[in-house]
C-alpha positions in Angstrom: -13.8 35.1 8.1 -10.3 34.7 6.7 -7.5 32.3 7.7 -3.9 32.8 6.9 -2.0 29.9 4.7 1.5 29.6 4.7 2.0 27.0 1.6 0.3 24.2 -0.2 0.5 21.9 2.9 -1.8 24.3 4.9 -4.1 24.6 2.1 -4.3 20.8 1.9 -4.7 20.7 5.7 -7.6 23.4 5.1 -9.1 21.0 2.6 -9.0 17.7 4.7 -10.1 20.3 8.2 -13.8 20.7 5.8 -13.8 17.4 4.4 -13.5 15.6 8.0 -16.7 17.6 9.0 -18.8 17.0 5.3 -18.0 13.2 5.6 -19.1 13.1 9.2 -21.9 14.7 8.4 -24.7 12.1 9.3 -27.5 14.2 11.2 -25.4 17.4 11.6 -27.6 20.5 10.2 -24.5 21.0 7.7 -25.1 17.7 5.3 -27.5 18.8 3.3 -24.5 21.0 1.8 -24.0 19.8 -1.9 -21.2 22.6 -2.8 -18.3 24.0 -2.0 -17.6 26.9 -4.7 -13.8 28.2 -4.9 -12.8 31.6 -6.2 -9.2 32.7 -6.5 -6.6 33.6 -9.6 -4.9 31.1 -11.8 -2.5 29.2 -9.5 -4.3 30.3 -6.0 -4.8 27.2 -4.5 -8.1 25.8 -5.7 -7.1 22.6 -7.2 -4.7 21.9 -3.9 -7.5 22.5 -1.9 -9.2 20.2 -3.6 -6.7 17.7 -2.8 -7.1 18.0 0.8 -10.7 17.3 0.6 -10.4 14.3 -1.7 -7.7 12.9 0.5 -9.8 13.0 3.9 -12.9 10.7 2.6 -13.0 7.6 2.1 -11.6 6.4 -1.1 -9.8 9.2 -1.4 -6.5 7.1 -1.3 -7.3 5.8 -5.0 -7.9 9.0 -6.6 -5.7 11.1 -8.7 -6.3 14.7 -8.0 -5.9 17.0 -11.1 -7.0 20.0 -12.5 -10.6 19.9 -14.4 -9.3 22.8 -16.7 -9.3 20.8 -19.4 -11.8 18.1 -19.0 -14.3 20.7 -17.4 -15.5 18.0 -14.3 -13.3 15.0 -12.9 -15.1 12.7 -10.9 -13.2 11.3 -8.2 -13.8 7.6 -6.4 -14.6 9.2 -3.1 -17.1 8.2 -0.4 -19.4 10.1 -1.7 -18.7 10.7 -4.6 -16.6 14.2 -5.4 -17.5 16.0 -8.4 -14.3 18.7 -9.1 -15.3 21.1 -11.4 -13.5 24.1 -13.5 -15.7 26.6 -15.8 -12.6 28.8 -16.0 -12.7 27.8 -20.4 -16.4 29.1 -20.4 -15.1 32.6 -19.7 -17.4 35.6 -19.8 -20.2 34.1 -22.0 -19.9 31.1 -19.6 -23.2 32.2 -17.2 -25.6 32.6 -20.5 -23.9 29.5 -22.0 -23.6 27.1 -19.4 -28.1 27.5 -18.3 -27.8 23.8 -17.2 -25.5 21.6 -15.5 -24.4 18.5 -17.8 -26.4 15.7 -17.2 -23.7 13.3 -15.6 -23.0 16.0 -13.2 -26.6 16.5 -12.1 -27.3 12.6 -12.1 -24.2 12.6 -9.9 -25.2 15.5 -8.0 -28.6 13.7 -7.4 -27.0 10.7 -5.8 -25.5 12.8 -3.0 -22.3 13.5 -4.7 -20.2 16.4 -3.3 -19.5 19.1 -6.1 -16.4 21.8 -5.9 -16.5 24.0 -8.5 -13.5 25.9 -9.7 -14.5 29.5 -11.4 -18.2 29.4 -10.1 -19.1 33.3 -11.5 -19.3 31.2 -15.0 -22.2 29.4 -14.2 -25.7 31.3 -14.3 -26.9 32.4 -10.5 -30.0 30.3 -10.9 -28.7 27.1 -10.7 -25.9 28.3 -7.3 -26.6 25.7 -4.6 -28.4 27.8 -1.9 -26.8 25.9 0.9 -23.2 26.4 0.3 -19.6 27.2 1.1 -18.2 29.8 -1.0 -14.1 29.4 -0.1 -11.7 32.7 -2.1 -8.3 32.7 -1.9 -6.8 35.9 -2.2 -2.8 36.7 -2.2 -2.1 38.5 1.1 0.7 41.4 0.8 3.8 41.3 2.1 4.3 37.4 2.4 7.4 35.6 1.5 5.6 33.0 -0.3 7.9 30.7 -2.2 6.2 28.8 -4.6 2.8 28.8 -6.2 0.3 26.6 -4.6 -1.3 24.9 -7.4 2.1 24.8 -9.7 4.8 23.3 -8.3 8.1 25.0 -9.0 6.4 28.1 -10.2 7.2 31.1 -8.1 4.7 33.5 -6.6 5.4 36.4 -4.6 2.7 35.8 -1.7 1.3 34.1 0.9 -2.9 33.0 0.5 -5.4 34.3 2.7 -8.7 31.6 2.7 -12.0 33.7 3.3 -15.2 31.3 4.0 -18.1 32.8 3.0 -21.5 30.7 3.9 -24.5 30.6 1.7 -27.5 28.7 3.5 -28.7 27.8 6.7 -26.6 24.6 5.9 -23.7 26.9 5.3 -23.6 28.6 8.0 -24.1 25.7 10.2 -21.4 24.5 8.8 -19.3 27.6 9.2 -20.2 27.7 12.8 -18.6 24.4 13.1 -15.0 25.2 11.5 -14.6 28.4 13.0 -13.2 27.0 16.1 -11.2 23.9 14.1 -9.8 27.1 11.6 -8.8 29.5 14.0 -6.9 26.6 16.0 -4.8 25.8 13.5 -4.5 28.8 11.3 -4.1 32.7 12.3 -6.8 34.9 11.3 -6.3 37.6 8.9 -8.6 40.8 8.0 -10.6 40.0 4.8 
């Protein structure tokens, strides 16, 4: 399904919408999810998503959200632990390259750490969480979209469309469940 966002607040409010069910995850068949994987175009929205999520758990308050370009993973001080990642730099080669996950990520990983990973068609298939949410956000045509959501005070010519793909019986558990929270907040676009 796809949901329509207006600006970088409703992105945010898309990212807190999925935290608030991930951190309340206790016995719900959804918490065995591990990753959220975002797919969209320089300056789509991933890293503002991100933001959302971060924001809605606990701890959230003390972290500073930014984006992993550079540093490939930051690790934020969440409740658990939120591992944002970026394999945008690893580019083409980036699935033969990148065989393993670094070994502070996996350790993290291992201790029930949440991981949202930015460019996630750069790490090899093999090692894709099979319970997952797979979130792309695509520019929809015709929107009168003023300002890009992950650049503030760069322009963009459109508004974002967020299609939620799940991956998983996890996934789609957990689909399930924000269907109804999406669709009663956000309107639903075609795909």
């Amino acid at each position: 399904m796809a949901w329509l966002l207006d600006n970088a607040e409703e992105t945010e409010t898309l990212g807190r919408i999925i935290s608030g069910l991930l951190s309340g995850a206790g016995g719900m068949p959804w918490g065995k999810i591990r990753a959220l994987y975002l797919r969209g175009t320089l300056g789509s929205g991933k890293t503002t998503l991100t933001r959302g999520l971060v924001a809605a758990l606990p701890g959230g308050e003390d972290a500073e959200v930014a984006s992993p370009s550079f540093t490939l993973c930051n690790i934020y001080p969440t409740r658990p632990a939120l591992l944002h990642a970026d394999l945008y730099r690893m580019g083409d080669n980036g699935a033969a390259a990148l065989g393993a996950l670094p070994e502070d990520m996996e350790d993290s990983m291992n201790d029930g750490a949440l991981l949202v990973l930015e460019w996630p068609e750069y790490l090899a298939p093999a090692l894709w969480e099979e319970d997952r949410l797979e979130i792309e956000l695509r520019s929809v045509p015709g929107g009168a979209c003023t300002e890009n959501l992950d650049i503030p005070g760069q322009s963009c010519e459109m508004k974002r469309s967020a299609v939620i793909t799940a991956h998983g019986a996890a996934g789609a558990a957990l689909l399930e469940a924000l269907q109804p929270l999406l669709s009663s907040r956000f309107a639903v676009c075609e795909a």
